[in-house]
One Martini backbone bead per residue (centre of mass of N, CA, C, O) as a GRO file, in nm:
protein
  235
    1UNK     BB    1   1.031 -23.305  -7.140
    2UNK     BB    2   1.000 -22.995  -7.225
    3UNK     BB    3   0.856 -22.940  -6.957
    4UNK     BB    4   0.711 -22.805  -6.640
    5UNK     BB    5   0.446 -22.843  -6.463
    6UNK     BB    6   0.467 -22.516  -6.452
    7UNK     BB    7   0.377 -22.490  -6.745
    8UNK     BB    8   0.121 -22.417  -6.932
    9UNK     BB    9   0.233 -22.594  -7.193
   10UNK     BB   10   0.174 -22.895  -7.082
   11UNK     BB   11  -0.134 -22.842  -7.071
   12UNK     BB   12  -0.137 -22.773  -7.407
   13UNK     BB   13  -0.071 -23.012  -7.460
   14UNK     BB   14  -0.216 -23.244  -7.352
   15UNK     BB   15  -0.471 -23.168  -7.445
   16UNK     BB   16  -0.444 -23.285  -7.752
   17UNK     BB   17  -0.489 -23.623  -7.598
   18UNK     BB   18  -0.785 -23.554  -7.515
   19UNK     BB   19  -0.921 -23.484  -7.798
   20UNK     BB   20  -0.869 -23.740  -7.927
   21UNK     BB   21  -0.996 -23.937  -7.708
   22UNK     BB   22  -1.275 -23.785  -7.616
   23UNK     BB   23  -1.172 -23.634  -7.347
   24UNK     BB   24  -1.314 -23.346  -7.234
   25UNK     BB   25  -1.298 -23.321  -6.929
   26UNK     BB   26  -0.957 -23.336  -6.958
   27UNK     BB   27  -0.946 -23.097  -7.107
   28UNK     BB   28  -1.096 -22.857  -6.947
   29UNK     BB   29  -0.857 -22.899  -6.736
   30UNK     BB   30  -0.597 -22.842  -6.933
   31UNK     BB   31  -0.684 -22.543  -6.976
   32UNK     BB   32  -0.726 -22.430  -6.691
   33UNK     BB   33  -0.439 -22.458  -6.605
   34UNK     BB   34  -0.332 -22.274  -6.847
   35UNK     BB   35  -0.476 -22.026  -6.766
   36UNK     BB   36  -0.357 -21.999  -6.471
   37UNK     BB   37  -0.055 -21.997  -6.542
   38UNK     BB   38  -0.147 -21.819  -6.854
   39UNK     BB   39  -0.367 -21.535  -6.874
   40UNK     BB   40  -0.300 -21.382  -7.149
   41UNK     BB   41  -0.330 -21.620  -7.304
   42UNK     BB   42  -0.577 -21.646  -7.551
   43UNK     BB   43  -0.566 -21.970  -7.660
   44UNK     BB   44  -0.702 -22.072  -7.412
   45UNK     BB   45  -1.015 -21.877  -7.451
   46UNK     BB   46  -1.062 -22.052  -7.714
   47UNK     BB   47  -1.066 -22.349  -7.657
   48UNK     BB   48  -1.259 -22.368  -7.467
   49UNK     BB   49  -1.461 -22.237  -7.662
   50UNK     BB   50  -1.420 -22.487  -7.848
   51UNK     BB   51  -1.567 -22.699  -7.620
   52UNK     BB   52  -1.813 -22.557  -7.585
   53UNK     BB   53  -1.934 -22.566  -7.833
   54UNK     BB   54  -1.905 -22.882  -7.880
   55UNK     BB   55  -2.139 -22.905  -7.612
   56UNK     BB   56  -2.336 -22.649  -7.603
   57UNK     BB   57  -2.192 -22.416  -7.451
   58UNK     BB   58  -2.235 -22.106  -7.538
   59UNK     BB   59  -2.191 -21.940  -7.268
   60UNK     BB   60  -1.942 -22.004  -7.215
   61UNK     BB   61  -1.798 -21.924  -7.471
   62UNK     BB   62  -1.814 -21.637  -7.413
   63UNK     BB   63  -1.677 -21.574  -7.194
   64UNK     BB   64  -1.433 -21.642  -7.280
   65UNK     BB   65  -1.425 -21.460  -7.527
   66UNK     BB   66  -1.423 -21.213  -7.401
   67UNK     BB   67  -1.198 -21.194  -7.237
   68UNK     BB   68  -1.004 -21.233  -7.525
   69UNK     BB   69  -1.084 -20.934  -7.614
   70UNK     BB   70  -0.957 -20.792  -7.375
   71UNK     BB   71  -0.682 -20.849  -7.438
   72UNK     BB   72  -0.746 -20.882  -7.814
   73UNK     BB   73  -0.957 -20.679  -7.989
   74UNK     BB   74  -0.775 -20.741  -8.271
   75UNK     BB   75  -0.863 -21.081  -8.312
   76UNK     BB   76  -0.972 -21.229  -8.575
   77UNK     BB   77  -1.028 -21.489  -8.453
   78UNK     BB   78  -1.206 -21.418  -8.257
   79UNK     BB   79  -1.431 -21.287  -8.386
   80UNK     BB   80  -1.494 -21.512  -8.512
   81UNK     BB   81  -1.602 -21.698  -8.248
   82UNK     BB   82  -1.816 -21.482  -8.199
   83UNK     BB   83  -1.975 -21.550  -8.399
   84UNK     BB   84  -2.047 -21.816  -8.416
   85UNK     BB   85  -2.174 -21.872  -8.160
   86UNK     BB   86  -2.413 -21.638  -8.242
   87UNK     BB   87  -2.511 -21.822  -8.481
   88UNK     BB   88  -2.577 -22.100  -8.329
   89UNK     BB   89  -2.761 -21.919  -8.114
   90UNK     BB   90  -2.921 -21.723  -8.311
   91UNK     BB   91  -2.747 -21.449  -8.313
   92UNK     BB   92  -2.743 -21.303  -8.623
   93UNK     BB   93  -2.673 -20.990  -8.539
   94UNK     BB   94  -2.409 -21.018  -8.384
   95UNK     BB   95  -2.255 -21.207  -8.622
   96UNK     BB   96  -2.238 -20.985  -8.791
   97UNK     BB   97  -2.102 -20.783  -8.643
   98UNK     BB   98  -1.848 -20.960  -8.662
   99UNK     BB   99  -1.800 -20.976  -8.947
  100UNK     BB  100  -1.803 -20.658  -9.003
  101UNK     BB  101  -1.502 -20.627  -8.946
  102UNK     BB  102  -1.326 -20.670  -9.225
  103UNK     BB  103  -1.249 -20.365  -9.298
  104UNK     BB  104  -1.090 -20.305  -9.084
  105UNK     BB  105  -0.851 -20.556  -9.030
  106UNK     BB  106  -0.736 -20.494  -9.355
  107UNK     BB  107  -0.638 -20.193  -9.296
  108UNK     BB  108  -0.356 -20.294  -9.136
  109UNK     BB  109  -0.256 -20.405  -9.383
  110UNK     BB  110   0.057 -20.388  -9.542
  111UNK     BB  111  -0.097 -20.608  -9.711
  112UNK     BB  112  -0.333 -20.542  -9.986
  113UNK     BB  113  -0.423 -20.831 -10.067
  114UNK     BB  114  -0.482 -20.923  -9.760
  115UNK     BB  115  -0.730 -21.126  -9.630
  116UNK     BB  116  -1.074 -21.263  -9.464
  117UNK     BB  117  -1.292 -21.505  -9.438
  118UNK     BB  118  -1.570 -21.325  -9.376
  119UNK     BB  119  -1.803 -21.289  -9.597
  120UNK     BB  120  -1.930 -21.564  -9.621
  121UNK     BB  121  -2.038 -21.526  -9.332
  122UNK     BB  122  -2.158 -21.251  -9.362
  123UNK     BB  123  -2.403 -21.402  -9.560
  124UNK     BB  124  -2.492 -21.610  -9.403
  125UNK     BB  125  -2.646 -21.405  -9.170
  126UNK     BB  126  -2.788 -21.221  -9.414
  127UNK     BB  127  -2.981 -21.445  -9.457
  128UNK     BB  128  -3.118 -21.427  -9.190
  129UNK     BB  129  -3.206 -21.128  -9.211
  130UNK     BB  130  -3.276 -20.984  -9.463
  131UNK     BB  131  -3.014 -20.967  -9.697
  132UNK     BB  132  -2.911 -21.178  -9.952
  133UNK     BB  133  -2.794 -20.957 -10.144
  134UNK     BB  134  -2.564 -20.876  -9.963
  135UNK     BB  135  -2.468 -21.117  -9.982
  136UNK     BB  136  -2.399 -21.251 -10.277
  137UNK     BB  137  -2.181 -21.037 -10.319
  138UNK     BB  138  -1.979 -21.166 -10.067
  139UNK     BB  139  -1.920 -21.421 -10.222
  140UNK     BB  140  -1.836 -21.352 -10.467
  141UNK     BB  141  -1.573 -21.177 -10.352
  142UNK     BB  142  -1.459 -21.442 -10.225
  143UNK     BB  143  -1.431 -21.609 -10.526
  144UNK     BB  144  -1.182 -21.395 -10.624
  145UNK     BB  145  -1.002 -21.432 -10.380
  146UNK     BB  146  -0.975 -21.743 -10.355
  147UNK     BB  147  -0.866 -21.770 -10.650
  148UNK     BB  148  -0.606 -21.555 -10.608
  149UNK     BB  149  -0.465 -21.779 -10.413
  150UNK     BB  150  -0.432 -21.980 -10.626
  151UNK     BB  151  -0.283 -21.778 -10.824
  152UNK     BB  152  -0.116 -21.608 -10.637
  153UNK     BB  153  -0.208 -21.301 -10.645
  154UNK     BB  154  -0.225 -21.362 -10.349
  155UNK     BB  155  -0.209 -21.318  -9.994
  156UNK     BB  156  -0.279 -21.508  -9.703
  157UNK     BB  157  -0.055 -21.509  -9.450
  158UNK     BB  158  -0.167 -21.631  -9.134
  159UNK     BB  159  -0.468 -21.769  -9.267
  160UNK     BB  160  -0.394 -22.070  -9.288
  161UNK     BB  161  -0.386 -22.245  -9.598
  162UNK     BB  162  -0.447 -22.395  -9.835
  163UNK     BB  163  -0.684 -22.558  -9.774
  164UNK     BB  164  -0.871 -22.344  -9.687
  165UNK     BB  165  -0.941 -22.225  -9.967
  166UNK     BB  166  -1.088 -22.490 -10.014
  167UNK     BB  167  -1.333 -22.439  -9.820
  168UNK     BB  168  -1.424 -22.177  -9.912
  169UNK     BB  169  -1.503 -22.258 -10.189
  170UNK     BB  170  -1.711 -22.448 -10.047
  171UNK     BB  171  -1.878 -22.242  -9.925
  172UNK     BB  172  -1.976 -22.059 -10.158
  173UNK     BB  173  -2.048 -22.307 -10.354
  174UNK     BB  174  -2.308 -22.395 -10.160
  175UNK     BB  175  -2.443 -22.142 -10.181
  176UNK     BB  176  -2.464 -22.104 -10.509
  177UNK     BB  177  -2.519 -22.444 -10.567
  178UNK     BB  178  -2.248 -22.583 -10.621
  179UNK     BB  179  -2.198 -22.896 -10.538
  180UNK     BB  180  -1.957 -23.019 -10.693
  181UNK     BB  181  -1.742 -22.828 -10.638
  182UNK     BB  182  -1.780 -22.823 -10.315
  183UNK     BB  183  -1.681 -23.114 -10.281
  184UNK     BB  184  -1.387 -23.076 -10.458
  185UNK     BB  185  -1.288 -22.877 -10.257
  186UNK     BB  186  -1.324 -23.055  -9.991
  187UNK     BB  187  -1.100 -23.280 -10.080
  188UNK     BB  188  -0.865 -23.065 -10.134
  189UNK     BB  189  -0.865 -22.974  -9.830
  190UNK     BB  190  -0.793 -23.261  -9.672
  191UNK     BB  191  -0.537 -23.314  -9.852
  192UNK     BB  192  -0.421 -22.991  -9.767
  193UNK     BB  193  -0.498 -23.016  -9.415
  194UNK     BB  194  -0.784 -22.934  -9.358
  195UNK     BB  195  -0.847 -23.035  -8.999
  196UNK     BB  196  -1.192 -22.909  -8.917
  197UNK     BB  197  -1.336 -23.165  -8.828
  198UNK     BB  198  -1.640 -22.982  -8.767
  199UNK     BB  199  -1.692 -22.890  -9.077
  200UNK     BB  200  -1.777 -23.086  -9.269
  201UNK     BB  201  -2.054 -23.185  -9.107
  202UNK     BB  202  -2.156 -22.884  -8.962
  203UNK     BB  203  -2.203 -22.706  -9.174
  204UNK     BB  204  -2.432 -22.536  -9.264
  205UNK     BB  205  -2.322 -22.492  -9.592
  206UNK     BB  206  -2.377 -22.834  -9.644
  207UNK     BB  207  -2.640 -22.975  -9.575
  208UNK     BB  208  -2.746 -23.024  -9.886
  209UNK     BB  209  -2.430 -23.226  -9.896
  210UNK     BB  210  -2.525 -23.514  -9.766
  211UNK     BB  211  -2.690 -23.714  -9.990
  212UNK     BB  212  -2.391 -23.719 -10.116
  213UNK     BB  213  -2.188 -23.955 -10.202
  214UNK     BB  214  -1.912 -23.737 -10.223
  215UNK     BB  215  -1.925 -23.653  -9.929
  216UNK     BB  216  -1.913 -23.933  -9.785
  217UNK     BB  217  -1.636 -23.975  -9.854
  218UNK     BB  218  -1.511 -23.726  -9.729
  219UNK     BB  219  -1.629 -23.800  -9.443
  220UNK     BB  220  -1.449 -24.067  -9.411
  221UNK     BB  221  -1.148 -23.942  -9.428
  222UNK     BB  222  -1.209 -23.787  -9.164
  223UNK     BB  223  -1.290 -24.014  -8.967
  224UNK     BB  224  -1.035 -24.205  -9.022
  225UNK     BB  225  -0.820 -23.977  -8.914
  226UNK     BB  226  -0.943 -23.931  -8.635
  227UNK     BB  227  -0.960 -24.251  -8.550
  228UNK     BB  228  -0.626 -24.290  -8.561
  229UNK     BB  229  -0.554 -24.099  -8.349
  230UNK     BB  230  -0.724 -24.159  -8.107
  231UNK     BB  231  -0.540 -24.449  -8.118
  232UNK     BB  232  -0.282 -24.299  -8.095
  233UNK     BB  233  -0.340 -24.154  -7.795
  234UNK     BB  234  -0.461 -24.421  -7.633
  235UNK     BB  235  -0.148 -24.533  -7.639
   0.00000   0.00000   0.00000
């Protein structure tokens, strides 16, 4: 009752409801009707981009997200969703190349504690690359600004929530081999609401923990957290 069928915003709510019943078909089609009624709002160049990378259309994801870019190219978000994309297709050099825009970023910032998360992903990167030793730096780095978040002695922004902060150290905790910790983060991550779906069970740098019973316990409570939203928009 809030919109009018003439409004963008009608189809970017309602796409909401086909994305958690898993009709990604009608997903993409209320995306594309509110990108029409609404071409200059990057949001839905993001989302189409955030559904094609799910169906593993990534060469579709990248037209969005370019669009996206010219639209508005220092959006920290686009940026990033342009990293992993090219990160997913495994063109670890482009990926890079985007992640390693955060000290451009960075230096917008009027509050000069606020930061973007993208150090620890710009390790993964540069894994993939025979760069390892200055990834190892930038966990290093990304892990004393994310403890600096939990004591509040840095401003986070507009970038995520408490819930984010607990994810990034899951990232950090995992690259480092912190098992146990990286788990204990993850479901920190998931108590304070960072409902990032996809990132539980497909973050790359999870992979080695998937075998571990603490793990496994987490990712139940994102599934069955999906689970009920599922039936809760399909009735």
């Amino acid at each position: 009752s809030q919109y009018s069928v003439k409004d963008a915003e009608y189809y970017a709510v309602l796409a909401d409801a086909y994305f958690y019943t898993g009709d990604y078909r009608g997903l993409e089609q209320m995306l594309i009707e509110a990108k029409k009624l609404n071409p200059g709002a990057v949001e839905r160049y993001q989302n189409l981009a955030g559904l094609y990378v799910m169906t593993n259309q990534f060469d579709k994801a990248l037209r969005e997200l370019k669009s996206a870019e010219t639209i508005n190219p220092d959006l920290a978000f686009t940026i990033d969703q342009l990293a992993w994309t090219y990160f997913q297709k495994k063109d670890y050099d482009n990926a890079a190349k985007y992640w390693e825009k955060y000290p451009q970023i960075e230096q917008t910032f009027t509050d000069t504690s606020q930061t973007i998360p993208f150090r620890h992903r710009l390790a993964m990167a540069y894994s993939k690359i025979g760069r390892k030793k200055e990834g190892d730096k930038l966990v290093q780095e990304d892990l004393k600004i994310r403890e600096g978040l939990l004591k509040k002695n840095r401003s986070m922004g507009s970038w995520g929530n408490f819930g984010s902060v607990y994810y990034d150290l899951a990232v950090d905790h995992a690259y480092l081999g912190n098992e146990s910790l990286a788990v204990q983060c993850l479901d920190s991550a998931f108590h304070y609401q960072f409902y990032y779906y996809l990132g539980y069970d497909n973050d790359p740098m999870f992979e080695n923990l998937k075998t571990r019973e603490d793990f496994k316990k987490v990712i139940k409570k994102k599934t069955d957290w999906y689970k009920f939203n599922q039936i809760a928009f399909s009735n």
